[in-house]
Biotite code that builds the C-alpha atoms (Angstrom):
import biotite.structure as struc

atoms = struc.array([
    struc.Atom([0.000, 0.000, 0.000], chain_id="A", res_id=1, res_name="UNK", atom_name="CA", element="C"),
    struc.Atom([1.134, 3.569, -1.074], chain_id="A", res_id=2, res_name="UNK", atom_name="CA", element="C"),
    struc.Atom([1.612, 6.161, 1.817], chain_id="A", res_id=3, res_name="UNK", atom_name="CA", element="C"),
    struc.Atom([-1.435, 8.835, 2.068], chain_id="A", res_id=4, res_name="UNK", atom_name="CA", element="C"),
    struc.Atom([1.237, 11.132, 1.730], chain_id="A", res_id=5, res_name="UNK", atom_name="CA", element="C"),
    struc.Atom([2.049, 10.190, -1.535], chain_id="A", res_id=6, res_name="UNK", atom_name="CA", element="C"),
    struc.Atom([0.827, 12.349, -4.276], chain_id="A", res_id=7, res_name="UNK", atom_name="CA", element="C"),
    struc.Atom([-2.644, 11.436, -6.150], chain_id="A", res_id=8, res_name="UNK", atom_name="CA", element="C"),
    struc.Atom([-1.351, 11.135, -9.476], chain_id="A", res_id=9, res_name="UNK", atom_name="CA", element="C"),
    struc.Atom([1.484, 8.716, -8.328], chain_id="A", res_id=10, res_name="UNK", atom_name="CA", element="C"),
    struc.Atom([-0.802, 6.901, -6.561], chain_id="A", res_id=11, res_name="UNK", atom_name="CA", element="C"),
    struc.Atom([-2.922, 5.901, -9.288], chain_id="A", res_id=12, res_name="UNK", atom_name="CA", element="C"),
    struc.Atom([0.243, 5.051, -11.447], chain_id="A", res_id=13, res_name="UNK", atom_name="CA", element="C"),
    struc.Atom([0.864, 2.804, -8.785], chain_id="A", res_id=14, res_name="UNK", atom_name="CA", element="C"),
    struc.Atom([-2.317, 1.384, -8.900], chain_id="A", res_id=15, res_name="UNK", atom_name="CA", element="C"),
    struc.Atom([-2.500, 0.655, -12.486], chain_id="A", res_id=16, res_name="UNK", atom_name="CA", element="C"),
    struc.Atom([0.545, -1.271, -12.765], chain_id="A", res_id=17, res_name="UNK", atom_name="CA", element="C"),
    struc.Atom([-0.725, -3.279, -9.789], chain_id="A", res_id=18, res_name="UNK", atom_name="CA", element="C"),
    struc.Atom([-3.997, -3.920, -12.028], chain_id="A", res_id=19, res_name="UNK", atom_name="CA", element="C"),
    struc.Atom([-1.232, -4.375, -14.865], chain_id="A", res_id=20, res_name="UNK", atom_name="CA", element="C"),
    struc.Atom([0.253, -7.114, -13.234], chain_id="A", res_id=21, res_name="UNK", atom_name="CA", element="C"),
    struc.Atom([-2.840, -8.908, -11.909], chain_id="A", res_id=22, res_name="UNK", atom_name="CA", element="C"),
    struc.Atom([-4.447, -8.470, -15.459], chain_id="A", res_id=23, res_name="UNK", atom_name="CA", element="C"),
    struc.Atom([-1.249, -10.464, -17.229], chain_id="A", res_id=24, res_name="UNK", atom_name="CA", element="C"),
    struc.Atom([-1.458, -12.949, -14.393], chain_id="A", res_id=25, res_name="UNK", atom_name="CA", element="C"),
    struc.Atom([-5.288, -13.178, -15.030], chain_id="A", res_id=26, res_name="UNK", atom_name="CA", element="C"),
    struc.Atom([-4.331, -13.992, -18.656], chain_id="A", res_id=27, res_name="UNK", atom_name="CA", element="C"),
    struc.Atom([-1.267, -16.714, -17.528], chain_id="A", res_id=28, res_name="UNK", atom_name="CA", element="C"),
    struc.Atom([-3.626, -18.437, -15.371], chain_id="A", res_id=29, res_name="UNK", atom_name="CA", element="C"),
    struc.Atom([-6.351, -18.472, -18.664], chain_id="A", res_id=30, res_name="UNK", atom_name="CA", element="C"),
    struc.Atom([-3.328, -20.288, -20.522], chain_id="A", res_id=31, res_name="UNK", atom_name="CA", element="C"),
    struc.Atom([-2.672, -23.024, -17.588], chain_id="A", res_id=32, res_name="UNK", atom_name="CA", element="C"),
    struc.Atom([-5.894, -23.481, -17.930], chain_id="A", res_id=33, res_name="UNK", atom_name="CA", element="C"),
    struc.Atom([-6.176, -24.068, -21.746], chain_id="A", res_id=34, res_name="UNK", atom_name="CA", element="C"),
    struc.Atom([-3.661, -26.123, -21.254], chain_id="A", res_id=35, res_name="UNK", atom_name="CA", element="C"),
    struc.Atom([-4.971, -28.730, -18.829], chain_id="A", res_id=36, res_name="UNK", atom_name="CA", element="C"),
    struc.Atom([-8.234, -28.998, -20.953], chain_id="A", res_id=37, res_name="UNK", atom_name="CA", element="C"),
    struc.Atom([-6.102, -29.568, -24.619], chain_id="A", res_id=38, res_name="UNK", atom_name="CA", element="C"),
    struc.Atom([-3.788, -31.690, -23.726], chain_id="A", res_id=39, res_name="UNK", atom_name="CA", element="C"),
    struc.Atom([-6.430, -33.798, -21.420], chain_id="A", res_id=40, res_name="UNK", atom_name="CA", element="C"),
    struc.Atom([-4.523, -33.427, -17.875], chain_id="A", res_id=41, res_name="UNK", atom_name="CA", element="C"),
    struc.Atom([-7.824, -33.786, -16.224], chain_id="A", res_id=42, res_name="UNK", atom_name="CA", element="C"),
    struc.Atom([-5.834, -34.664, -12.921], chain_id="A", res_id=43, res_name="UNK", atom_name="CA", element="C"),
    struc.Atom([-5.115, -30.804, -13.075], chain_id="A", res_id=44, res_name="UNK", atom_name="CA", element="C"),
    struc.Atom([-8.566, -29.427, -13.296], chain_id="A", res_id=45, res_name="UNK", atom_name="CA", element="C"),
    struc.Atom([-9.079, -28.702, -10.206], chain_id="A", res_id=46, res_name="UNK", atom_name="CA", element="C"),
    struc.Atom([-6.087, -27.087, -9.471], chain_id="A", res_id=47, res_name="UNK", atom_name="CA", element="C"),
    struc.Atom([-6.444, -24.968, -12.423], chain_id="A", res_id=48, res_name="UNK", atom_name="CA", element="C"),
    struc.Atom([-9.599, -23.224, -11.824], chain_id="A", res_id=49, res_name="UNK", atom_name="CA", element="C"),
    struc.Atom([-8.575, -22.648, -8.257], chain_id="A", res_id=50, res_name="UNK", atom_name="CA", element="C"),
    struc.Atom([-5.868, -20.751, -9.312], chain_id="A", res_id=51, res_name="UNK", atom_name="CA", element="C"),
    struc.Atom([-7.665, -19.449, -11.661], chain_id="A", res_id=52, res_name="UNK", atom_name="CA", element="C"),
    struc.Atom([-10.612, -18.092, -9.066], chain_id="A", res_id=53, res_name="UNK", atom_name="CA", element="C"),
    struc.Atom([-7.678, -16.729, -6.851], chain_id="A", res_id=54, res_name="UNK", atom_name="CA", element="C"),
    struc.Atom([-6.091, -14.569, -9.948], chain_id="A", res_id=55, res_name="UNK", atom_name="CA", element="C"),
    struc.Atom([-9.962, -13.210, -10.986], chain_id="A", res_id=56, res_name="UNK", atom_name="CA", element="C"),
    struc.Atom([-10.508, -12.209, -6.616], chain_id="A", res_id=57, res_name="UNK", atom_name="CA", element="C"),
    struc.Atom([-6.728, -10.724, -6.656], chain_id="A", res_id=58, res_name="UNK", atom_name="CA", element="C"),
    struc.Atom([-8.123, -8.998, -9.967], chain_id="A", res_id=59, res_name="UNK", atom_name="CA", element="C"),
    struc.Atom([-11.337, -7.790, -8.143], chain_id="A", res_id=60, res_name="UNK", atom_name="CA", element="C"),
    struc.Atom([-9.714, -6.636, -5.202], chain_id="A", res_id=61, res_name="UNK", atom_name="CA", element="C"),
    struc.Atom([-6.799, -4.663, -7.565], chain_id="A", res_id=62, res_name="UNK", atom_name="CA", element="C"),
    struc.Atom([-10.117, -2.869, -8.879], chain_id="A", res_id=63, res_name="UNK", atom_name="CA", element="C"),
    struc.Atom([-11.287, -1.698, -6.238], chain_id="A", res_id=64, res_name="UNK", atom_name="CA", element="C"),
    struc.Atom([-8.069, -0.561, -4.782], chain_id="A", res_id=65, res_name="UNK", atom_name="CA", element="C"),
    struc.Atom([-7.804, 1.207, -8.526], chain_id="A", res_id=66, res_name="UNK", atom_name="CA", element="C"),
    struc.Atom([-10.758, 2.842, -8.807], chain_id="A", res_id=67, res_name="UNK", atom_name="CA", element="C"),
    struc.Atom([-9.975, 4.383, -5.254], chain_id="A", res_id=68, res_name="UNK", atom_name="CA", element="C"),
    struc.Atom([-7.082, 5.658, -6.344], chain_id="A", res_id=69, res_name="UNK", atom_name="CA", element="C"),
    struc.Atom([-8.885, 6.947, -9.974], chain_id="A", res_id=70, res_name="UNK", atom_name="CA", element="C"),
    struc.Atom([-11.583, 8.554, -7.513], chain_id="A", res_id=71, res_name="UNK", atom_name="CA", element="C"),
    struc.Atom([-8.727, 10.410, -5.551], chain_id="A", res_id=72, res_name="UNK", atom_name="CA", element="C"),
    struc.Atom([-6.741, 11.397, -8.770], chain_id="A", res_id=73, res_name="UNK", atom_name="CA", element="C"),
    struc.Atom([-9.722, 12.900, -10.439], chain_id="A", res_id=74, res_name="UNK", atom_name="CA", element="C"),
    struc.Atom([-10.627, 15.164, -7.512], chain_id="A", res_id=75, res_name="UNK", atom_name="CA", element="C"),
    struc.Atom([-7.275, 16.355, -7.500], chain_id="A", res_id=76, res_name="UNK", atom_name="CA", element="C"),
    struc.Atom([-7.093, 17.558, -10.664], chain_id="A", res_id=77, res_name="UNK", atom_name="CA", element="C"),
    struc.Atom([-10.992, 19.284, -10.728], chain_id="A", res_id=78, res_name="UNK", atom_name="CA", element="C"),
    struc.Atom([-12.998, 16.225, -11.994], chain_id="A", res_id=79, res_name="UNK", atom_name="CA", element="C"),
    struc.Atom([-15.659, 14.560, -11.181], chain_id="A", res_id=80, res_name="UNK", atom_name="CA", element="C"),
    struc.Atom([-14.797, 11.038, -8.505], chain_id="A", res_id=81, res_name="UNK", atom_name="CA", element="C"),
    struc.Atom([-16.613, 9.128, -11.595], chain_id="A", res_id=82, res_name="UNK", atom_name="CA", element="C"),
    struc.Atom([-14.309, 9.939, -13.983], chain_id="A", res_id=83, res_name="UNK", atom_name="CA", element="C"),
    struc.Atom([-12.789, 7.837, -16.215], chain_id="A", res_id=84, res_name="UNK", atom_name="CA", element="C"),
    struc.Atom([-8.797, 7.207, -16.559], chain_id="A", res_id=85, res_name="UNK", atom_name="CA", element="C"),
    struc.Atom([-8.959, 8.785, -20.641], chain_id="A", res_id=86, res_name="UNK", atom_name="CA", element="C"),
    struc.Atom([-10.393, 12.053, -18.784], chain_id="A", res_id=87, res_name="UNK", atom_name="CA", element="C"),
    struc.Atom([-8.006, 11.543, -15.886], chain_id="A", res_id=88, res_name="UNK", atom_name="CA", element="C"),
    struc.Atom([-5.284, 11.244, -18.461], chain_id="A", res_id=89, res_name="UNK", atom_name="CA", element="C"),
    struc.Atom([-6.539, 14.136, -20.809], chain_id="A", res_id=90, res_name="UNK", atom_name="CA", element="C"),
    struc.Atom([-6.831, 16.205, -17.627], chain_id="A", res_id=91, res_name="UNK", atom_name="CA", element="C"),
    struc.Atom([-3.332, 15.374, -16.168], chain_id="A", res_id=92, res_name="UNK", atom_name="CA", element="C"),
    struc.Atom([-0.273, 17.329, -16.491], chain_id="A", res_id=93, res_name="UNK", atom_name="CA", element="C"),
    struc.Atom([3.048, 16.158, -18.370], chain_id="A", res_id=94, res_name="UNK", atom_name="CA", element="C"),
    struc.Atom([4.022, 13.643, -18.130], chain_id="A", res_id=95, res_name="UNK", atom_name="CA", element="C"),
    struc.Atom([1.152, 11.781, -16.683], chain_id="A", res_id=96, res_name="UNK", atom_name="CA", element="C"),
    struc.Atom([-0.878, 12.673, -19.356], chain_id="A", res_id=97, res_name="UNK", atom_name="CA", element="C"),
    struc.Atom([1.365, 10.239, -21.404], chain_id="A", res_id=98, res_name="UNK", atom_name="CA", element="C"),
    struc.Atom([2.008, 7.687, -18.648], chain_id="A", res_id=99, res_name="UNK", atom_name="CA", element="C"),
    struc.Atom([-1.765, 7.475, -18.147], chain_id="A", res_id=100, res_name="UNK", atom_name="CA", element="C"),
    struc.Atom([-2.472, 7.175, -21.806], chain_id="A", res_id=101, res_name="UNK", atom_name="CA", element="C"),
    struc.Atom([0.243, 4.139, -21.989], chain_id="A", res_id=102, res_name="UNK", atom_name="CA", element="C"),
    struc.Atom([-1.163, 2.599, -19.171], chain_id="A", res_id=103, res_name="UNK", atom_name="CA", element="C"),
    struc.Atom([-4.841, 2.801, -20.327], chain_id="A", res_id=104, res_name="UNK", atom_name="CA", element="C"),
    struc.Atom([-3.310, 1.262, -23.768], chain_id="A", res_id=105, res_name="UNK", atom_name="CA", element="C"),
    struc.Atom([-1.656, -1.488, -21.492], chain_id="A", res_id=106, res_name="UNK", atom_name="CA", element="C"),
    struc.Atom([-5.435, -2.750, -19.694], chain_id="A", res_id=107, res_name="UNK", atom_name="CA", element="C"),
    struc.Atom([-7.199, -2.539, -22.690], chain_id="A", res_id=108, res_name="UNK", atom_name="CA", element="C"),
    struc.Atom([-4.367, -5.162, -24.219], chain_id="A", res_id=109, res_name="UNK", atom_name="CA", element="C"),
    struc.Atom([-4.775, -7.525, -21.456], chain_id="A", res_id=110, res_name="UNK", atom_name="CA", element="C"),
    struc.Atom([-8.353, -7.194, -20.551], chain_id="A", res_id=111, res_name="UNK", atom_name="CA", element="C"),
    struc.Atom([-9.229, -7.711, -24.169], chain_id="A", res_id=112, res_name="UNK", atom_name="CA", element="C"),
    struc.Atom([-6.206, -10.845, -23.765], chain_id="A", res_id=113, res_name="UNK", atom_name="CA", element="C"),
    struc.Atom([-8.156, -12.348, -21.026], chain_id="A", res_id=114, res_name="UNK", atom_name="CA", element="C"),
    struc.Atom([-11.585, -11.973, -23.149], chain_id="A", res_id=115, res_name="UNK", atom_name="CA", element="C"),
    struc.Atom([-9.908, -14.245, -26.039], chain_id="A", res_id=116, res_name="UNK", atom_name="CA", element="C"),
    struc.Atom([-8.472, -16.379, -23.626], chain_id="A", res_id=117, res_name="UNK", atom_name="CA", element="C"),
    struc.Atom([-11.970, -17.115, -21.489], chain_id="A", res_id=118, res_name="UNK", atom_name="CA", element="C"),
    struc.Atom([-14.108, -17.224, -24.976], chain_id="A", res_id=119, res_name="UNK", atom_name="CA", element="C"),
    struc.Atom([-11.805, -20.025, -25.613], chain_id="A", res_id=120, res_name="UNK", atom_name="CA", element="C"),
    struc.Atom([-11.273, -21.880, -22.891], chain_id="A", res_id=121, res_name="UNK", atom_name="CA", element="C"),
    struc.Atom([-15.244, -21.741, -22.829], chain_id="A", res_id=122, res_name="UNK", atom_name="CA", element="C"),
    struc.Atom([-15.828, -23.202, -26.177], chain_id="A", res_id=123, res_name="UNK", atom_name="CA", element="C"),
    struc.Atom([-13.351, -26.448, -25.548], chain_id="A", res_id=124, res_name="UNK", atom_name="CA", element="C"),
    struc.Atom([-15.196, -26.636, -22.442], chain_id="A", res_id=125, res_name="UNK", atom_name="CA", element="C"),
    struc.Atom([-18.267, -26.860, -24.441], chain_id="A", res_id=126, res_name="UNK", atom_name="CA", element="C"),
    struc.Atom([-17.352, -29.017, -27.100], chain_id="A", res_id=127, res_name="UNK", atom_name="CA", element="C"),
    struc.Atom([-15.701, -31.245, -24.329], chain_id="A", res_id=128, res_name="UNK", atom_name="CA", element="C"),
    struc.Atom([-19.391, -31.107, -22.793], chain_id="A", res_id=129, res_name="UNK", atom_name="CA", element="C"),
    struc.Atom([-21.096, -32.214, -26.121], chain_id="A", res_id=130, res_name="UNK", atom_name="CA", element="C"),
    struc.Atom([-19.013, -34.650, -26.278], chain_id="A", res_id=131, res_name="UNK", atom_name="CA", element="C"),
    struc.Atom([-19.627, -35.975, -23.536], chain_id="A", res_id=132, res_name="UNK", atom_name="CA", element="C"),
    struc.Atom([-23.137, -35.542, -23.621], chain_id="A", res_id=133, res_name="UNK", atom_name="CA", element="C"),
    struc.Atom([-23.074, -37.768, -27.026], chain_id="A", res_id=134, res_name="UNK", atom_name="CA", element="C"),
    struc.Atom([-21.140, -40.715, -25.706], chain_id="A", res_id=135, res_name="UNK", atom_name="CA", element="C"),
    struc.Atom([-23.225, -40.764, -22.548], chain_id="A", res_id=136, res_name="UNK", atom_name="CA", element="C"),
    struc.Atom([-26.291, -40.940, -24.958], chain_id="A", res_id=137, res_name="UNK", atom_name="CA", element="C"),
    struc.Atom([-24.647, -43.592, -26.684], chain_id="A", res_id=138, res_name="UNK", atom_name="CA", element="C"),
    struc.Atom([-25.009, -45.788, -23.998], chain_id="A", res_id=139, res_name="UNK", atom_name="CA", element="C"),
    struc.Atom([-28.199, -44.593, -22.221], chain_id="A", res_id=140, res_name="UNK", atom_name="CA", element="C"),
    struc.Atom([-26.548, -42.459, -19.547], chain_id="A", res_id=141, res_name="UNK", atom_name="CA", element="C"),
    struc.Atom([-27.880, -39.527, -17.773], chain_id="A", res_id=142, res_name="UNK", atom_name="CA", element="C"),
    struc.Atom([-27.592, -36.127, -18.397], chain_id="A", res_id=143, res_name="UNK", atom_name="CA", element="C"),
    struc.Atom([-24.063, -34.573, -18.053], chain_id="A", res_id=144, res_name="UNK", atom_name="CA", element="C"),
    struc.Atom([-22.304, -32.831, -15.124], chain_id="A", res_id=145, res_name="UNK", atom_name="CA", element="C"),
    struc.Atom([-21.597, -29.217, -16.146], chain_id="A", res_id=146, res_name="UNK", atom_name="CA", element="C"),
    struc.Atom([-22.353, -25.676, -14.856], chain_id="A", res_id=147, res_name="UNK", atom_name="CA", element="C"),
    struc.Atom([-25.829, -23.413, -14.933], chain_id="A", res_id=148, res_name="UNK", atom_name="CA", element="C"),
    struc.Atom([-26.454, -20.069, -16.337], chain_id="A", res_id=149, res_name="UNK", atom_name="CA", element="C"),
    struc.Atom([-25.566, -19.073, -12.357], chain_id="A", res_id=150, res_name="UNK", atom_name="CA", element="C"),
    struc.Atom([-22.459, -21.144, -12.605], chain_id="A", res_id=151, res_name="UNK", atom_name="CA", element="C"),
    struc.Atom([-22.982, -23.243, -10.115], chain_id="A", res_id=152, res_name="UNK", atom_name="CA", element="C"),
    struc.Atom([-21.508, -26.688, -10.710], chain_id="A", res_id=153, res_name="UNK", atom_name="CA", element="C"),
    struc.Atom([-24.397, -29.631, -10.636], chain_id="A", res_id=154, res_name="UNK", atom_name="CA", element="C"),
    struc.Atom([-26.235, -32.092, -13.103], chain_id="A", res_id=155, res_name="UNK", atom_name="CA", element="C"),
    struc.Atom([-27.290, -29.872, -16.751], chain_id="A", res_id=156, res_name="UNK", atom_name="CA", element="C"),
    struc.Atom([-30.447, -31.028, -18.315], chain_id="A", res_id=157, res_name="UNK", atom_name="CA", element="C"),
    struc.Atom([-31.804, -29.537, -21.512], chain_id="A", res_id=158, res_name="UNK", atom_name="CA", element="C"),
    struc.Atom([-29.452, -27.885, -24.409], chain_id="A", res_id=159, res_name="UNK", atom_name="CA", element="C"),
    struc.Atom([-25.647, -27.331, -24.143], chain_id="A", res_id=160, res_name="UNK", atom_name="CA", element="C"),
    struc.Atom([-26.743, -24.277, -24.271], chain_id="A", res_id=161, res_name="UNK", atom_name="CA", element="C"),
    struc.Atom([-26.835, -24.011, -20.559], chain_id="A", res_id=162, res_name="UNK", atom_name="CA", element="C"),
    struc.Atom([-23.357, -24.243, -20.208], chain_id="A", res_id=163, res_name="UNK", atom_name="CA", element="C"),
    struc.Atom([-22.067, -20.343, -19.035], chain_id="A", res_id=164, res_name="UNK", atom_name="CA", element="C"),
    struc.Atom([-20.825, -18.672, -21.741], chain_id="A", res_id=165, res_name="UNK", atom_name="CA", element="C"),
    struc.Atom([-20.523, -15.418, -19.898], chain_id="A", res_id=166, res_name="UNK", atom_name="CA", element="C"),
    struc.Atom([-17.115, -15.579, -18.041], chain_id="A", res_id=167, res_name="UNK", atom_name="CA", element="C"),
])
């Protein structure tokens, strides 16, 4: 944690590279992941998505800590707590006009990274599903393990489509 001393601006360059840095994990994690399912580790599953649930909380908690900071750094330079980090950064003095601009650049990279990576984790996950689905029909089994449009784990009747998609 920064000092309260510190100065508003810094702060919140602190913060992003914290989110920075959470964000890229967020994304490694997403690859482990992809990973385990394609090359059929199963034995790793587990282990995966609870890493993967701690890197998303760190990720939540580096939000709120940013936003804080975002709050703070707006009010110091005249705006409005809601503002958003381009106004923050279009408001801010050299040079963290440009620092905030590069930084801004750097989350939208690795959120939009972490998008890809979850959209396609989710569809192997799927097709793994319908597969699964198929061969238990094969041989008269019940409907398949999988997870709810809460995404709660439990027994999935009806359409793959009730597999989340919205991670």
């Amino acid at each position: 944690m920064e000092p309260t001393d510190t100065p508003p601006l810094e702060r919140l360059a602190s913060r992003i590279e914290v989110q920075l840095e959470v964000l890229r994990h967020v994304c490694f994690r997403f690859e482990v992941l992809h990973t385990v399912v394609t090359t059929g580790k199963q034995e790793w599953l587990p282990e995966s998505n609870a890493d993967l649930e701690q890197a998303l909380s760190a990720l939540q908690e580096s939000d709120r800590g940013l936003r804080m900071s975002l709050a703070d750094a707006a009010m110091s330079l005249g705006l409005s707590r809601e503002s958003t980090l381009r106004e923050v950064a279009s408001a801010a003095p050299e040079p963290w006009d440009f620092v905030f601009a590069k930084h801004r650049e750097g989350i939208e990279h690795w959120v939009a990274r972490a998008g890809e990576l979850a959209r396609a984790n989710n569809q192997i996950l799927r097709k793994f599903l319908a597969a699964a689905n198929a061969a238990l029909a094969l041989i008269g089994g019940e409907s398949s393990f999988g997870y709810d449009e809460t995404g709660s784990e439990g027994m999935v009747s009806g359409s793959i489509g009730l597999v989340n998609v919205s991670i």
